[in-house]
PDB file of N, CA, C and O in Angstrom, chain B, residues numbered from 101:
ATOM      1  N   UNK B 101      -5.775 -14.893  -3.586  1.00  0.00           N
ATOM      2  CA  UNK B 101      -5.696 -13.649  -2.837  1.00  0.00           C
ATOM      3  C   UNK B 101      -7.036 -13.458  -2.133  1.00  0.00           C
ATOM      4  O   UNK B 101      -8.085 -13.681  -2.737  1.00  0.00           O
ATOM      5  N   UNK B 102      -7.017 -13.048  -0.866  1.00  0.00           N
ATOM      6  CA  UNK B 102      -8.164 -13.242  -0.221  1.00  0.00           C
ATOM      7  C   UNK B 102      -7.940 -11.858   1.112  1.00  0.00           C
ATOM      8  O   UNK B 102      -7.182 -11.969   2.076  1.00  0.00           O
ATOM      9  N   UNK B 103      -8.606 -10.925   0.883  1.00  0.00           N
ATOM     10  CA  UNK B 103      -8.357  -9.266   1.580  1.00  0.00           C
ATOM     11  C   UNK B 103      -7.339  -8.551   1.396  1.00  0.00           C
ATOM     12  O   UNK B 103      -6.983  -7.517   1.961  1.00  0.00           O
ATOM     13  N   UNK B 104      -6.749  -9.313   0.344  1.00  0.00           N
ATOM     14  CA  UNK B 104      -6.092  -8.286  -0.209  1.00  0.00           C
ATOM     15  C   UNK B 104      -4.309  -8.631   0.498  1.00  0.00           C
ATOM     16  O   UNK B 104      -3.319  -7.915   0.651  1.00  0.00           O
ATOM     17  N   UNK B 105      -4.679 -10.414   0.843  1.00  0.00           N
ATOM     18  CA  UNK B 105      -3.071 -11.252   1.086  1.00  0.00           C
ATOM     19  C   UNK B 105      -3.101 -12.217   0.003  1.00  0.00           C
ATOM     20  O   UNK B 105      -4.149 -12.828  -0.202  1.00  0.00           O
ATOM     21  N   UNK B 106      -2.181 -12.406  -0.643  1.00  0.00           N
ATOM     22  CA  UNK B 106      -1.803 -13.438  -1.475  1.00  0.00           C
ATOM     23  C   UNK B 106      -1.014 -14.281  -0.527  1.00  0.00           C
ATOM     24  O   UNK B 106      -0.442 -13.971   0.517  1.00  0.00           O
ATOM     25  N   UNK B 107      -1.124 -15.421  -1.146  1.00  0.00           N
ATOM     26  CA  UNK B 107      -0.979 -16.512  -0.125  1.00  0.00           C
ATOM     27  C   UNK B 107      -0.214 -17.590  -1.348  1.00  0.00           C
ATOM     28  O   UNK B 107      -0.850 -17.995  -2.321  1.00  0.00           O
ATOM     29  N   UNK B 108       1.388 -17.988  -1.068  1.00  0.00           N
ATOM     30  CA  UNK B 108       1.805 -18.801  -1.939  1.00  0.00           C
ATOM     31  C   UNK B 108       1.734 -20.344  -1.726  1.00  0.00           C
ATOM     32  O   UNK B 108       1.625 -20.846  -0.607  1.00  0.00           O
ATOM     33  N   UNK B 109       1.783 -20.836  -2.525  1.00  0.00           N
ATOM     34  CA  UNK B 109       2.089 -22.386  -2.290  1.00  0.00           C
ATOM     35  C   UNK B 109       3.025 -23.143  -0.978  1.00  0.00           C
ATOM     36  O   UNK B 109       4.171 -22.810  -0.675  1.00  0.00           O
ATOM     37  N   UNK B 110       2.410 -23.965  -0.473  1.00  0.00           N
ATOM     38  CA  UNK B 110       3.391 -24.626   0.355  1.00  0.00           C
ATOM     39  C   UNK B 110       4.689 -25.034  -0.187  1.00  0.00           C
ATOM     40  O   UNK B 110       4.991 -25.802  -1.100  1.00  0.00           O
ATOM     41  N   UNK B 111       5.431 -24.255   0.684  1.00  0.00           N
ATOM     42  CA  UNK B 111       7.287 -24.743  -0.013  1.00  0.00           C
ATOM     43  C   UNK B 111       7.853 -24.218  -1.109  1.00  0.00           C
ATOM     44  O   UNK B 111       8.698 -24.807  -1.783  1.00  0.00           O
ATOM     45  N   UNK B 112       7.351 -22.928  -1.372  1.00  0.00           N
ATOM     46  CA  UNK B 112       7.449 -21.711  -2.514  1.00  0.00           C
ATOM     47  C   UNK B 112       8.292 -20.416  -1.475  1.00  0.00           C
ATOM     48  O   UNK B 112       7.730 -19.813  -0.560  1.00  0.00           O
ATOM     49  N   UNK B 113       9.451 -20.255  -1.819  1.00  0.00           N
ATOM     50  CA  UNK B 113      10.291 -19.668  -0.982  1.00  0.00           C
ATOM     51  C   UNK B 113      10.694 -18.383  -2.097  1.00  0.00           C
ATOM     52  O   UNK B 113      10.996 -18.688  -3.251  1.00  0.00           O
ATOM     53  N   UNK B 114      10.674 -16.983  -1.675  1.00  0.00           N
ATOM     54  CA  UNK B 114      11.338 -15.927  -2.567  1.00  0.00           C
ATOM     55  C   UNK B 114      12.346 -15.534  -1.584  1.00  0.00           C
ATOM     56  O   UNK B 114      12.256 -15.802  -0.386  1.00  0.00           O
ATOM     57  N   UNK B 115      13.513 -14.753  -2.239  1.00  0.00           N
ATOM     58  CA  UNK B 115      14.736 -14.405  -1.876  1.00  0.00           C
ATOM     59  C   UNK B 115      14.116 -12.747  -1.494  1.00  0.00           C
ATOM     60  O   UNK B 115      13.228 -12.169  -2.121  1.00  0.00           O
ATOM     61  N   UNK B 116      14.763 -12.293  -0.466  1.00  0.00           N
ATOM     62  CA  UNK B 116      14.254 -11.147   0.104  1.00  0.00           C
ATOM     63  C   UNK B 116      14.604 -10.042  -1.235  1.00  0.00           C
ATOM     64  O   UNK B 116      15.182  -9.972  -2.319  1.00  0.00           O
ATOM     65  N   UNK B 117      13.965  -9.436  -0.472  1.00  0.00           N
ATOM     66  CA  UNK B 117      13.357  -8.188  -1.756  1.00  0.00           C
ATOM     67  C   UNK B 117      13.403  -8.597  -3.055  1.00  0.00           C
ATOM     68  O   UNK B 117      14.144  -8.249  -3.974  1.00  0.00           O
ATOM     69  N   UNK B 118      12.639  -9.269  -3.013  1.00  0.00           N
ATOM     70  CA  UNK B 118      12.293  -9.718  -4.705  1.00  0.00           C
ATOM     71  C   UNK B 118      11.127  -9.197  -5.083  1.00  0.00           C
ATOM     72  O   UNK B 118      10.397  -9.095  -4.097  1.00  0.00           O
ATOM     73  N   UNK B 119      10.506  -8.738  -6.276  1.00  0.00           N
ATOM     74  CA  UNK B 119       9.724  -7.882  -6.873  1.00  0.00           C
ATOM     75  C   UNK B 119       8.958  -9.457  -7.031  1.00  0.00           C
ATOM     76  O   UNK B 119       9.510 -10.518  -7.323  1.00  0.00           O
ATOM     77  N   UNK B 120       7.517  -9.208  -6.734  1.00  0.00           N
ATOM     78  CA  UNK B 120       6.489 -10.123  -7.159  1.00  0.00           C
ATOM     79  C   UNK B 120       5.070  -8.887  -7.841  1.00  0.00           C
ATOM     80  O   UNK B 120       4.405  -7.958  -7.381  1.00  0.00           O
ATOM     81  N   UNK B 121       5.158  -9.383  -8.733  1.00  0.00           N
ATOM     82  CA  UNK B 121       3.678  -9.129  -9.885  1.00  0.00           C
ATOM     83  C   UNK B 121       2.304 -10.098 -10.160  1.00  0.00           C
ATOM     84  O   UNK B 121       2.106 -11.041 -10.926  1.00  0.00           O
ATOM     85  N   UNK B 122       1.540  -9.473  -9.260  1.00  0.00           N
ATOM     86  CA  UNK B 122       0.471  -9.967  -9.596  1.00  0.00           C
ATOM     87  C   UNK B 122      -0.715  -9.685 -10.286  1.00  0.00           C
ATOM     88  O   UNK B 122      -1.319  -8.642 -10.038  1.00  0.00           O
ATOM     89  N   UNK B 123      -1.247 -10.718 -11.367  1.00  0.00           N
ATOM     90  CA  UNK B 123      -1.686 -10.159 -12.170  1.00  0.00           C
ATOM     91  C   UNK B 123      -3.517 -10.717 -12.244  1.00  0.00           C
ATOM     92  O   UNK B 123      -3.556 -11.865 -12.687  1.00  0.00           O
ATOM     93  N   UNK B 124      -4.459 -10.348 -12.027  1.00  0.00           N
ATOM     94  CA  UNK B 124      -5.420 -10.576 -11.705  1.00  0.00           C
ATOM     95  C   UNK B 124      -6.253 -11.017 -13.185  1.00  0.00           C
ATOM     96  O   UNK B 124      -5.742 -10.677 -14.253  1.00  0.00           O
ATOM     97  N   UNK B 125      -8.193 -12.165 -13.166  1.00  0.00           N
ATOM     98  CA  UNK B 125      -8.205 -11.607 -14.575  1.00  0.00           C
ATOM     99  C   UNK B 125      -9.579 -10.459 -14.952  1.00  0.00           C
ATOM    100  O   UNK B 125     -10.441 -10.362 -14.079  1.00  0.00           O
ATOM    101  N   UNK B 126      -9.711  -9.795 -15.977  1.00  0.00           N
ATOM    102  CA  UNK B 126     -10.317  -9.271 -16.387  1.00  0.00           C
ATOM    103  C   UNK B 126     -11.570  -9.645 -15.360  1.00  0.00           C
ATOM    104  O   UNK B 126     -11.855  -8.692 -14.634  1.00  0.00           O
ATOM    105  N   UNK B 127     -12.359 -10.809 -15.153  1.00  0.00           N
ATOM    106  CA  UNK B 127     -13.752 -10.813 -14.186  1.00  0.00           C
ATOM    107  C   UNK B 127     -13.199 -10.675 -13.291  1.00  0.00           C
ATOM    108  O   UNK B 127     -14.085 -10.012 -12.753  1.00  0.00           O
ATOM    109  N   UNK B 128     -12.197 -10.719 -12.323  1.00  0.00           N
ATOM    110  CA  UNK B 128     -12.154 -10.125 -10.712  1.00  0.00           C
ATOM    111  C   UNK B 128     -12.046  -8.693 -11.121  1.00  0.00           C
ATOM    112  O   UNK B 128     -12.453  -7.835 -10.338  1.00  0.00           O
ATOM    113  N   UNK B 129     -11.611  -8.403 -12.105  1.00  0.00           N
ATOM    114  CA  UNK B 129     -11.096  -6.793 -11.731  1.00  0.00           C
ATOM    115  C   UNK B 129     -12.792  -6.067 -12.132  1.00  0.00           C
ATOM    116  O   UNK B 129     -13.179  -5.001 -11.653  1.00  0.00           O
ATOM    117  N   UNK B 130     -13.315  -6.616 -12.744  1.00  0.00           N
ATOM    118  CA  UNK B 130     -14.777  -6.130 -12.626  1.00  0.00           C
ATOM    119  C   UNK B 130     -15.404  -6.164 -11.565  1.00  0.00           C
ATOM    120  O   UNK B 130     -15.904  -5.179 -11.021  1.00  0.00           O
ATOM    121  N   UNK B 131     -15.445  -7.391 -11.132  1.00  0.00           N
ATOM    122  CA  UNK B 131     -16.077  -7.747  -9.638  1.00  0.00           C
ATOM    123  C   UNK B 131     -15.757  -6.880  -8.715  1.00  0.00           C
ATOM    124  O   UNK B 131     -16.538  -6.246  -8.005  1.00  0.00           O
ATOM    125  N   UNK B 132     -14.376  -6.839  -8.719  1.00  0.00           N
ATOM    126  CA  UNK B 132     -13.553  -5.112  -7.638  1.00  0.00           C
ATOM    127  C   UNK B 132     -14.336  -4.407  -8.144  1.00  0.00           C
ATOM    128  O   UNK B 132     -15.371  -4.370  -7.479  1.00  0.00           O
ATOM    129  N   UNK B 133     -14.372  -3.682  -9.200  1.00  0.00           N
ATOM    130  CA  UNK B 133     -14.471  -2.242  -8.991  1.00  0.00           C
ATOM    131  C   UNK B 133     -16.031  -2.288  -9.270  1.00  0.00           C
ATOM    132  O   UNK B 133     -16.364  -1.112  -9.127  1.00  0.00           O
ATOM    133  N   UNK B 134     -17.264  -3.078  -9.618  1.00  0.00           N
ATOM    134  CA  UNK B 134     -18.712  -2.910  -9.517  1.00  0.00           C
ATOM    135  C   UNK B 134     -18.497  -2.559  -8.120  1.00  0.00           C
ATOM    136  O   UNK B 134     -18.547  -1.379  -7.773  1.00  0.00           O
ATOM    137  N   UNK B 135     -18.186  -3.792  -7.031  1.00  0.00           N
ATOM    138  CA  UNK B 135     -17.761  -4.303  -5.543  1.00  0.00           C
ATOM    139  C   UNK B 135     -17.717  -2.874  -4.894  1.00  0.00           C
ATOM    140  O   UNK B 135     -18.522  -2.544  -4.022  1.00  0.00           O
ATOM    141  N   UNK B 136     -16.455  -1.811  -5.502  1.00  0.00           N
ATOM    142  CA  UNK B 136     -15.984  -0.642  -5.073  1.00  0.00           C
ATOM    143  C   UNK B 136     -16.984   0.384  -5.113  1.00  0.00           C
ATOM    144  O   UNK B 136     -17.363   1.085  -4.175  1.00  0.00           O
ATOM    145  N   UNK B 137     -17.331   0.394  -6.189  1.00  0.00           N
ATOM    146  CA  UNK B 137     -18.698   1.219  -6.873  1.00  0.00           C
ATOM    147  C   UNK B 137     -19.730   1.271  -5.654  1.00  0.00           C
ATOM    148  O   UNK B 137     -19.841   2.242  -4.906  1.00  0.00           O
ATOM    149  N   UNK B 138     -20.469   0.092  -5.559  1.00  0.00           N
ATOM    150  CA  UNK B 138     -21.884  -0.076  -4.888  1.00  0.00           C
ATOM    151  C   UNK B 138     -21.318   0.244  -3.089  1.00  0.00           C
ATOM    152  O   UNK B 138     -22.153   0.430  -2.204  1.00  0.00           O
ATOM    153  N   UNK B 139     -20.135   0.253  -2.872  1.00  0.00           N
ATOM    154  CA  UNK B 139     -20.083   0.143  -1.736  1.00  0.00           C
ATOM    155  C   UNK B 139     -19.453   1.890  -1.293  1.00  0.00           C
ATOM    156  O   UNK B 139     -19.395   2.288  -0.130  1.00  0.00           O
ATOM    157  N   UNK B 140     -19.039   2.721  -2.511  1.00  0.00           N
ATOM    158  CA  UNK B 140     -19.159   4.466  -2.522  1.00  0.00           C
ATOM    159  C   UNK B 140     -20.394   4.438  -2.064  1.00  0.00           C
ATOM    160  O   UNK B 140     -20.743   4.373  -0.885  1.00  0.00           O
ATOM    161  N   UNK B 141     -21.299   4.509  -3.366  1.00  0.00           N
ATOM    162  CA  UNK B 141     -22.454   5.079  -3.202  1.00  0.00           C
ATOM    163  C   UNK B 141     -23.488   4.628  -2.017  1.00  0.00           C
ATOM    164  O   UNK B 141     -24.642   5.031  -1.864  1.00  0.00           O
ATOM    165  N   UNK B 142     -22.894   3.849  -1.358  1.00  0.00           N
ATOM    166  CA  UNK B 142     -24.021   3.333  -0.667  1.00  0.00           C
ATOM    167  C   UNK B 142     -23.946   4.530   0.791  1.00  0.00           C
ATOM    168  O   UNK B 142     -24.881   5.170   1.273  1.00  0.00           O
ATOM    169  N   UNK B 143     -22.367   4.509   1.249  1.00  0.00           N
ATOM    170  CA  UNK B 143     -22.178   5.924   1.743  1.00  0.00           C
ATOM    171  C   UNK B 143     -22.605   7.325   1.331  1.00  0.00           C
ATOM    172  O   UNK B 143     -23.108   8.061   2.180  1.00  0.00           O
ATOM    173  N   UNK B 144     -22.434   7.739   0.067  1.00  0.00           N
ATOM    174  CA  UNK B 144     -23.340   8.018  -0.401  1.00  0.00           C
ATOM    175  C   UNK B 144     -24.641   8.834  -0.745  1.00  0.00           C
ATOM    176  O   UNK B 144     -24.897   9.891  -1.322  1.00  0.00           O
ATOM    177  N   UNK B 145     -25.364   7.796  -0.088  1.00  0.00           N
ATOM    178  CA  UNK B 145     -26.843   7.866  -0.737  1.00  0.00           C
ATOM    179  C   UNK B 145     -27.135   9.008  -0.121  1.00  0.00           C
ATOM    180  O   UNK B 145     -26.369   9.402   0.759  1.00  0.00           O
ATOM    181  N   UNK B 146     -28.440   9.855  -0.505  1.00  0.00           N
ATOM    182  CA  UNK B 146     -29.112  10.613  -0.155  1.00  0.00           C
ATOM    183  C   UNK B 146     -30.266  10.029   0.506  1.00  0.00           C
ATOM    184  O   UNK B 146     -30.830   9.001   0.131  1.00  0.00           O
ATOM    185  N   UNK B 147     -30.700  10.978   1.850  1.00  0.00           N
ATOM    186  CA  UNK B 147     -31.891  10.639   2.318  1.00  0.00           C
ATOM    187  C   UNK B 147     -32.578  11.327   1.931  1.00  0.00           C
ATOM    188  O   UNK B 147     -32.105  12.180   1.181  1.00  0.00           O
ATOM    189  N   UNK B 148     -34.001  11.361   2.196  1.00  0.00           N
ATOM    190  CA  UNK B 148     -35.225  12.019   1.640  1.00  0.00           C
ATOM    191  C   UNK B 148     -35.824  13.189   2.860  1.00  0.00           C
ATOM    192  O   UNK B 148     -35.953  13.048   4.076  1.00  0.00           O
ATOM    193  N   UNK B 149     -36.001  13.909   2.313  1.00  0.00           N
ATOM    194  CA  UNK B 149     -36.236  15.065   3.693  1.00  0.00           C
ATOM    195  C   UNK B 149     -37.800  15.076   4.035  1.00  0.00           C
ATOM    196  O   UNK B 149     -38.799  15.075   3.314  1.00  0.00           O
ATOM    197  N   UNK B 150     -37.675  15.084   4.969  1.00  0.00           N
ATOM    198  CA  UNK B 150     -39.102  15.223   5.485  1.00  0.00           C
ATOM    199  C   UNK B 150     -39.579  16.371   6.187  1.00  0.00           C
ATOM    200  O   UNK B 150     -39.326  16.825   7.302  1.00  0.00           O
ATOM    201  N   UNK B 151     -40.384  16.752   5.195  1.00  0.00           N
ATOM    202  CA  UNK B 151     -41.134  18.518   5.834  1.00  0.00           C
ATOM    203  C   UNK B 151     -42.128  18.247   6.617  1.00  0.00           C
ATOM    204  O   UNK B 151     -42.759  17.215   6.390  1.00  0.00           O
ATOM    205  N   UNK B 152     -42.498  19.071   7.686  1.00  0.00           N
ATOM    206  CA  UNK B 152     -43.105  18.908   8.513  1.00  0.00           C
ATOM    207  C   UNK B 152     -44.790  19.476   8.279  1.00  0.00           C
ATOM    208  O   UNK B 152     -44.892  20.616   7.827  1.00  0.00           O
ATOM    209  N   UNK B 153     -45.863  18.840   8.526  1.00  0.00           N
ATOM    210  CA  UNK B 153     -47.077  19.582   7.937  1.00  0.00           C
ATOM    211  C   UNK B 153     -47.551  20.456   8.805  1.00  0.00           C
ATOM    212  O   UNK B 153     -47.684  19.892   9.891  1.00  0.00           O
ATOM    213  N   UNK B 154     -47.973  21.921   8.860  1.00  0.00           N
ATOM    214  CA  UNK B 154     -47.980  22.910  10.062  1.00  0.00           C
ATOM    215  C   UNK B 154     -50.001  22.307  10.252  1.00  0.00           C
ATOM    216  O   UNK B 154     -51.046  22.089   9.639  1.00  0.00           O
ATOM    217  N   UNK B 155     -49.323  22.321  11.611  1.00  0.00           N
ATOM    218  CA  UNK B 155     -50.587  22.487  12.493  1.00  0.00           C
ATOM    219  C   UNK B 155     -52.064  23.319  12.174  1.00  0.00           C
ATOM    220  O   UNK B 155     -51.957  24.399  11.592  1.00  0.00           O
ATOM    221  N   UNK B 156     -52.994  22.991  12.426  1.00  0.00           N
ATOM    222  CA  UNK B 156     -53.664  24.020  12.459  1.00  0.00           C
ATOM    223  C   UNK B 156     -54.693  24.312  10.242  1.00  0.00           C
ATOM    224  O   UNK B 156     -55.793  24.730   9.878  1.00  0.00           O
ATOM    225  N   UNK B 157     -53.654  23.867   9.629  1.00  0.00           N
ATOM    226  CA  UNK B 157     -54.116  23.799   8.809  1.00  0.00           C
ATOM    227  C   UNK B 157     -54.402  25.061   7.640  1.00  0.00           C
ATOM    228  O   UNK B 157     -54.565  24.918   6.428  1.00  0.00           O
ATOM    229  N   UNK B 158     -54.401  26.387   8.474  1.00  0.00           N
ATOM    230  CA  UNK B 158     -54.638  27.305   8.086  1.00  0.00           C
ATOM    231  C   UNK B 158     -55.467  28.014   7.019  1.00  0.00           C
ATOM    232  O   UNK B 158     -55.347  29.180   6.644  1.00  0.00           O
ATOM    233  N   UNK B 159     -56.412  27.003   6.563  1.00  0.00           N
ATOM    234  CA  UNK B 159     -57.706  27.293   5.822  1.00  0.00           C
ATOM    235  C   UNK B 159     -58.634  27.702   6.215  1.00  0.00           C
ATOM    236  O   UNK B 159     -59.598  27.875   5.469  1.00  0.00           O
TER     237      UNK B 159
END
């Protein structure tokens, strides 16, 4: 499976509407959802604000 197409064998034929189950293992489904994770937060993130220093100094 590769973006999210599974891709069968050459000369592997299913009968229309047939129910296919796919079952992934335990390390891809980690890999997804760290994958999913880092790529929320990266939207996300917070920037850092930048205050402005007043002129003049006022001392």
């Amino acid at each position: 499976m590769r973006q999210g197409v599974v891709r069968l064998e050459e000369g592997v034929q299913l009968p229309d509407g047939a129910v296919v189950t796919v079952t992934i293992g335990e390390a891809e489904l980690m890999r997804a959802t760290l994958r999913s994770a880092l790529r929320r937060n990266a939207r996300k993130r917070s920037r850092a604000r930048v205050r402005p220093i007043p002129a003049g100094g006022g001392a």
